[in-house]
C-alpha angles and dihedrals in degrees: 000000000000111000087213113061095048124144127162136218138162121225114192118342098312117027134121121201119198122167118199125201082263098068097223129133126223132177131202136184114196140342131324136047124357109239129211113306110229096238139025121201136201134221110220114193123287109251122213120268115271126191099249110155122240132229086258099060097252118105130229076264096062090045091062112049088049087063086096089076110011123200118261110276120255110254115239116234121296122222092183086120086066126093123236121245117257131164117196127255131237116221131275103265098014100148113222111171126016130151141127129280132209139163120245078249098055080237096127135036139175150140122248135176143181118229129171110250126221092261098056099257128094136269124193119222115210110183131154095037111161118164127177093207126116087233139072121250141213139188132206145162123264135185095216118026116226122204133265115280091026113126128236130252106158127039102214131195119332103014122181146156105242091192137258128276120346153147105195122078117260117229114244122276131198130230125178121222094188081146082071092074118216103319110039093187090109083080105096112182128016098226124218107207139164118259088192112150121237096289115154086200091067128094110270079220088058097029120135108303108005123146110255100178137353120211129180115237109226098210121204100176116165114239121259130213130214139183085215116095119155126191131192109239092179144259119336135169108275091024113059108133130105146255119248114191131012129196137248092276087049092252115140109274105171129019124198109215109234127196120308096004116161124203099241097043092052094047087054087050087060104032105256140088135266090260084056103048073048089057097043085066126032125208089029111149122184123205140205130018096283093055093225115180115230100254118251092028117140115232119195120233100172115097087208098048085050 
Protein backbone atom coordinates (compact mmCIF):
# COMPACT_ATOMS: atom_id res chain seq x y z
CA UNK A 1 0.00 0.00 0.00
CA UNK A 2 0.98 3.87 -0.58
CA UNK A 3 1.28 5.56 2.44
CA UNK A 4 -0.14 8.95 0.48
CA UNK A 5 -3.54 8.51 -0.90
CA UNK A 6 -4.99 7.08 2.31
CA UNK A 7 -8.46 7.78 3.51
CA UNK A 8 -10.48 5.74 6.15
CA UNK A 9 -14.15 4.68 6.62
CA UNK A 10 -16.08 2.15 8.56
CA UNK A 11 -18.88 0.06 6.88
CA UNK A 12 -21.32 -2.07 9.61
CA UNK A 13 -20.07 -2.61 12.89
CA UNK A 14 -16.42 -3.94 11.87
CA UNK A 15 -15.10 -2.81 8.70
CA UNK A 16 -11.59 -0.66 7.56
CA UNK A 17 -11.40 1.24 4.14
CA UNK A 18 -8.52 2.07 3.00
CA UNK A 19 -8.03 3.26 -0.54
CA UNK A 20 -4.39 3.15 -2.05
CA UNK A 21 -3.13 5.25 -5.14
CA UNK A 22 -3.92 1.96 -7.04
CA UNK A 23 -7.32 2.01 -6.71
CA UNK A 24 -7.75 -1.72 -5.84
CA UNK A 25 -9.65 -3.17 -3.30
CA UNK A 26 -8.53 -6.15 -0.94
CA UNK A 27 -10.23 -7.84 1.98
CA UNK A 28 -8.95 -9.66 4.60
CA UNK A 29 -10.53 -11.79 7.81
CA UNK A 30 -8.01 -12.53 10.55
CA UNK A 31 -4.45 -12.66 11.07
CA UNK A 32 -1.61 -13.78 8.74
CA UNK A 33 -0.60 -13.08 4.96
CA UNK A 34 -2.30 -11.33 2.96
CA UNK A 35 -3.30 -13.53 -0.20
CA UNK A 36 -3.87 -12.39 -3.88
CA UNK A 37 -6.53 -9.47 -4.19
CA UNK A 38 -9.24 -10.35 -7.04
CA UNK A 39 -8.68 -7.66 -8.91
CA UNK A 40 -5.63 -4.90 -9.65
CA UNK A 41 -6.39 -1.39 -11.18
CA UNK A 42 -4.59 0.99 -12.87
CA UNK A 43 -4.46 4.66 -12.71
CA UNK A 44 -4.19 6.18 -16.46
CA UNK A 45 -3.21 10.11 -16.56
CA UNK A 46 -5.69 12.99 -15.58
CA UNK A 47 -6.68 14.85 -18.69
CA UNK A 48 -7.33 18.17 -18.69
CA UNK A 49 -10.83 19.39 -18.18
CA UNK A 50 -12.88 19.75 -21.41
CA UNK A 51 -16.04 21.34 -21.69
CA UNK A 52 -18.24 18.19 -22.37
CA UNK A 53 -21.44 18.76 -21.42
CA UNK A 54 -23.18 16.59 -18.74
CA UNK A 55 -26.44 14.94 -18.69
CA UNK A 56 -27.48 17.57 -16.73
CA UNK A 57 -26.86 20.35 -19.07
CA UNK A 58 -23.69 21.90 -17.12
CA UNK A 59 -20.15 21.26 -18.65
CA UNK A 60 -17.08 20.04 -17.05
CA UNK A 61 -16.69 23.85 -16.97
CA UNK A 62 -19.44 24.47 -14.99
CA UNK A 63 -18.49 21.92 -12.89
CA UNK A 64 -15.74 23.44 -12.15
CA UNK A 65 -16.30 26.90 -11.25
CA UNK A 66 -19.17 25.65 -8.73
CA UNK A 67 -16.34 23.74 -6.75
CA UNK A 68 -16.25 26.79 -4.50
CA UNK A 69 -19.42 25.63 -2.88
CA UNK A 70 -20.29 21.64 -4.10
CA UNK A 71 -23.45 20.27 -3.87
CA UNK A 72 -24.23 18.05 -0.91
CA UNK A 73 -23.11 14.64 -1.59
CA UNK A 74 -25.25 12.33 -2.30
CA UNK A 75 -25.72 9.81 0.90
CA UNK A 76 -24.88 5.96 0.16
CA UNK A 77 -27.59 3.44 1.05
CA UNK A 78 -28.55 2.97 4.20
CA UNK A 79 -29.24 -0.60 5.62
CA UNK A 80 -30.38 0.84 9.10
CA UNK A 81 -34.30 -1.14 8.29
CA UNK A 82 -32.70 -3.90 8.51
CA UNK A 83 -32.30 -6.05 11.68
CA UNK A 84 -29.40 -6.91 12.92
CA UNK A 85 -28.27 -10.74 13.01
CA UNK A 86 -28.47 -12.44 16.25
CA UNK A 87 -28.37 -16.36 17.19
CA UNK A 88 -29.65 -17.39 20.97
CA UNK A 89 -27.44 -18.45 23.99
CA UNK A 90 -27.46 -21.60 26.16
CA UNK A 91 -27.03 -21.13 29.58
CA UNK A 92 -23.76 -20.75 31.72
CA UNK A 93 -23.08 -24.56 33.07
CA UNK A 94 -25.61 -26.46 30.60
CA UNK A 95 -23.73 -29.79 30.17
CA UNK A 96 -23.73 -31.03 26.66
CA UNK A 97 -21.59 -33.76 26.27
CA UNK A 98 -20.09 -36.01 29.18
CA UNK A 99 -19.10 -39.52 29.18
CA UNK A 100 -15.58 -42.20 30.20
CA UNK A 101 -12.83 -42.83 28.39
CA UNK A 102 -10.44 -46.03 28.18
CA UNK A 103 -7.74 -47.52 25.81
CA UNK A 104 -8.43 -50.90 23.97
CA UNK A 105 -5.81 -51.84 26.32
CA UNK A 106 -7.41 -50.76 29.27
CA UNK A 107 -4.00 -48.64 29.51
CA UNK A 108 -5.79 -45.07 30.02
CA UNK A 109 -8.71 -43.96 31.70
CA UNK A 110 -10.48 -40.67 32.51
CA UNK A 111 -13.72 -38.60 32.86
CA UNK A 112 -14.62 -35.65 30.44
CA UNK A 113 -17.63 -33.34 30.01
CA UNK A 114 -19.01 -30.36 27.82
CA UNK A 115 -20.52 -27.09 29.76
CA UNK A 116 -21.52 -23.88 28.40
CA UNK A 117 -19.40 -21.54 29.35
CA UNK A 118 -20.46 -17.34 30.70
CA UNK A 119 -19.62 -15.90 27.28
CA UNK A 120 -21.69 -17.82 25.45
CA UNK A 121 -19.02 -20.35 23.95
CA UNK A 122 -17.95 -24.01 25.43
CA UNK A 123 -15.15 -25.41 27.96
CA UNK A 124 -14.29 -29.18 28.37
CA UNK A 125 -13.76 -30.42 31.46
CA UNK A 126 -11.23 -33.51 31.63
CA UNK A 127 -11.01 -34.85 35.34
CA UNK A 128 -10.03 -38.77 36.93
CA UNK A 129 -7.19 -39.62 34.14
CA UNK A 130 -4.86 -42.43 35.33
CA UNK A 131 -2.56 -44.24 32.63
CA UNK A 132 -0.11 -46.78 33.21
CA UNK A 133 1.91 -45.82 30.19
CA UNK A 134 5.60 -44.40 30.25
CA UNK A 135 4.29 -41.51 28.16
CA UNK A 136 2.15 -38.55 28.58
CA UNK A 137 -0.88 -38.38 27.19
CA UNK A 138 -3.38 -35.80 25.61
CA UNK A 139 -7.04 -35.65 24.36
CA UNK A 140 -8.79 -33.41 21.74
CA UNK A 141 -11.62 -33.04 19.65
CA UNK A 142 -11.65 -33.98 16.31
CA UNK A 143 -14.44 -33.67 13.11
CA UNK A 144 -13.51 -37.09 11.50
CA UNK A 145 -12.02 -39.82 13.75
CA UNK A 146 -9.52 -41.28 12.62
CA UNK A 147 -8.42 -45.32 13.91
CA UNK A 148 -5.98 -46.65 16.62
CA UNK A 149 -2.81 -46.69 15.76
CA UNK A 150 -3.37 -43.79 13.22
CA UNK A 151 -1.01 -40.85 13.75
CA UNK A 152 -1.84 -37.48 14.31
CA UNK A 153 -1.50 -34.56 12.06
CA UNK A 154 -3.86 -32.06 13.27
CA UNK A 155 -4.67 -31.22 17.04
CA UNK A 156 -7.93 -30.43 16.91
CA UNK A 157 -10.29 -28.55 19.59
CA UNK A 158 -9.49 -28.82 23.22
CA UNK A 159 -6.52 -29.96 23.21
CA UNK A 160 -4.84 -30.62 26.07
CA UNK A 161 -2.01 -32.66 27.71
CA UNK A 162 -3.81 -34.88 30.51
CA UNK A 163 -0.32 -35.83 32.09
CA UNK A 164 2.26 -39.11 32.05
CA UNK A 165 2.13 -42.27 34.25
CA UNK A 166 0.09 -42.32 37.13
CA UNK A 167 -2.20 -44.08 39.70
CA UNK A 168 -3.81 -41.48 41.40
CA UNK A 169 -6.87 -39.53 39.82
CA UNK A 170 -6.11 -36.21 38.30
CA UNK A 171 -8.54 -33.04 39.35
CA UNK A 172 -10.32 -31.78 36.76
CA UNK A 173 -8.84 -29.16 34.32
CA UNK A 174 -10.54 -26.79 31.89
CA UNK A 175 -9.86 -26.18 28.37
CA UNK A 176 -11.79 -23.83 26.22
CA UNK A 177 -12.88 -24.86 22.27
CA UNK A 178 -14.14 -21.51 21.49
CA UNK A 179 -12.74 -22.49 18.00
CA UNK A 180 -16.00 -25.04 18.05
CA UNK A 181 -18.67 -21.88 17.41
CA UNK A 182 -21.68 -22.03 18.93
CA UNK A 183 -22.68 -25.68 18.54
CA UNK A 184 -19.66 -27.89 18.99
CA UNK A 185 -21.49 -30.90 18.00
CA UNK A 186 -19.39 -31.04 14.52
CA UNK A 187 -17.17 -32.30 16.36
CA UNK A 188 -17.60 -36.14 15.95
CA UNK A 189 -14.92 -38.25 18.34
CA UNK A 190 -12.81 -36.89 21.45
CA UNK A 191 -9.23 -38.53 20.45
CA UNK A 192 -6.57 -40.12 23.21
CA UNK A 193 -2.99 -39.79 21.68
CA UNK A 194 0.38 -39.95 22.76
CA UNK A 195 2.31 -36.60 23.31
CA UNK A 196 5.72 -38.74 23.55
CA UNK A 197 8.63 -36.87 22.37
CA UNK A 198 11.05 -38.37 19.28
CA UNK A 199 12.59 -41.17 21.32
CA UNK A 200 13.75 -44.10 19.35
CA UNK A 201 13.59 -45.93 22.51
CA UNK A 202 10.13 -45.65 22.60
CA UNK A 203 7.41 -48.22 21.30
CA UNK A 204 6.46 -47.43 17.35
CA UNK A 205 2.49 -48.38 18.96
CA UNK A 206 3.07 -45.18 21.80
CA UNK A 207 5.38 -42.96 19.60
CA UNK A 208 4.79 -39.37 19.43
CA UNK A 209 0.95 -38.79 18.13
CA UNK A 210 -0.61 -41.99 17.91
CA UNK A 211 -3.93 -42.52 18.57
CA UNK A 212 -4.30 -44.15 21.80
CA UNK A 213 -8.02 -44.34 22.01
CA UNK A 214 -11.13 -43.00 19.96
CA UNK A 215 -14.40 -42.18 21.74
CA UNK A 216 -17.95 -40.75 20.16
CA UNK A 217 -19.09 -37.80 21.52
CA UNK A 218 -23.00 -38.19 22.30
CA UNK A 219 -24.00 -34.46 21.82
CA UNK A 220 -27.28 -32.93 23.56
CA UNK A 221 -26.94 -29.30 22.50
CA UNK A 222 -29.91 -27.25 22.89
CA UNK A 223 -31.30 -25.53 19.38
CA UNK A 224 -30.69 -22.34 18.68
CA UNK A 225 -32.51 -20.14 17.04
CA UNK A 226 -31.37 -17.12 14.63
CA UNK A 227 -32.88 -14.40 12.74
CA UNK A 228 -29.64 -15.19 9.81
CA UNK A 229 -30.54 -17.47 7.02
CA UNK A 230 -28.75 -17.24 3.89
CA UNK A 231 -29.67 -18.94 0.64
CA UNK A 232 -27.90 -19.34 -2.29
CA UNK A 233 -29.79 -17.79 -5.03
CA UNK A 234 -27.01 -18.70 -7.69
CA UNK A 235 -24.25 -17.38 -9.55
CA UNK A 236 -24.06 -13.00 -10.31
CA UNK A 237 -21.49 -10.68 -11.60
CA UNK A 238 -19.29 -9.69 -8.73
CA UNK A 239 -20.18 -12.71 -6.92
CA UNK A 240 -19.24 -16.06 -8.93
CA UNK A 241 -17.63 -18.22 -6.75
CA UNK A 242 -18.97 -21.52 -4.96
CA UNK A 243 -20.08 -22.92 -1.99
CA UNK A 244 -18.34 -25.05 -0.61
CA UNK A 245 -19.90 -26.71 1.96
CA UNK A 246 -23.70 -26.81 3.07
CA UNK A 247 -25.23 -27.99 6.35
CA UNK A 248 -27.35 -30.77 7.51
CA UNK A 249 -30.70 -28.84 6.45
CA UNK A 250 -28.82 -28.14 2.79
CA UNK A 251 -28.24 -23.92 3.69
CA UNK A 252 -24.90 -22.49 2.59
CA UNK A 253 -22.50 -23.07 5.17
CA UNK A 254 -19.04 -22.03 3.58
CA UNK A 255 -18.26 -19.59 0.23
CA UNK A 256 -15.34 -19.56 -1.40
CA UNK A 257 -14.61 -16.01 -2.63
CA UNK A 258 -13.87 -16.15 -6.97
CA UNK A 259 -12.35 -13.63 -8.99
CA UNK A 260 -13.50 -10.45 -8.86
CA UNK A 261 -15.94 -11.07 -6.19
CA UNK A 262 -17.25 -7.75 -4.18
CA UNK A 263 -18.75 -7.83 -0.55
CA UNK A 264 -21.91 -6.59 -1.23
CA UNK A 265 -22.54 -8.64 -4.44
CA UNK A 266 -21.72 -11.74 -2.77
CA UNK A 267 -23.95 -10.99 0.36
CA UNK A 268 -27.22 -10.40 -2.41
CA UNK A 269 -26.28 -13.61 -3.90
CA UNK A 270 -26.96 -15.20 -0.36
CA UNK A 271 -29.97 -12.88 1.18
CA UNK A 272 -28.23 -10.62 3.80
CA UNK A 273 -26.65 -7.69 4.02
CA UNK A 274 -23.20 -6.64 3.90
CA UNK A 275 -23.10 -6.35 8.49
CA UNK A 276 -24.11 -9.73 8.35
CA UNK A 277 -21.75 -11.22 5.89
CA UNK A 278 -19.47 -8.98 8.63
CA UNK A 279 -20.94 -11.14 11.52
CA UNK A 280 -20.67 -14.14 9.95
CA UNK A 281 -17.07 -13.60 10.18
CA UNK A 282 -15.43 -11.87 12.75
CA UNK A 283 -12.33 -10.16 12.37
CA UNK A 284 -13.23 -9.52 8.45
CA UNK A 285 -11.67 -6.10 7.14
CA UNK A 286 -12.32 -4.81 3.60
CA UNK A 287 -10.20 -2.71 1.96
CA UNK A 288 -10.25 0.03 -0.94
CA UNK A 289 -13.03 1.90 -2.37
CA UNK A 290 -14.42 -1.14 -4.61
CA UNK A 291 -14.70 -3.35 -1.78
CA UNK A 292 -13.00 -6.51 -3.78
CA UNK A 293 -12.66 -9.82 -1.67
CA UNK A 294 -8.98 -11.50 -1.73
CA UNK A 295 -9.73 -14.78 -4.22
CA UNK A 296 -9.76 -18.25 -2.65
CA UNK A 297 -10.86 -16.82 0.87
CA UNK A 298 -13.55 -18.91 2.90
CA UNK A 299 -16.46 -16.96 4.04
CA UNK A 300 -18.81 -18.45 6.77
CA UNK A 301 -22.16 -18.62 6.20
CA UNK A 302 -23.28 -20.80 9.42
CA UNK A 303 -24.71 -18.56 12.70
CA UNK A 304 -23.57 -21.20 14.77
CA UNK A 305 -19.68 -21.61 13.09
CA UNK A 306 -19.48 -18.36 13.49
Amino acid sequence: MHSSNRSVAAIGLAVVMVVGASGCSLLRSGGGAVPAPTRSASVSPSASPTATPTDDGESDADLLRESASPRPPTPEPSQAAEPAPEISTIAAGTVVAEGDVASPKGSVHFHYRVVAGPDDRFVVQYSGFTSTLPVPVSATFLEDAPRVGDGLTYHGIGDDQLGGATTTPSAAVSVPIDAAGYDPSWLGALVTYSSASADPSIPVEIGPDKVLAVTKVPWSVPARTTNVHPVDAGARPNATGTVSATTASGAPRSYVVAPDDLIGDVAARFGITVQTLIWLNGGMQVYGKQQYLYQGTTLNLDPVRR
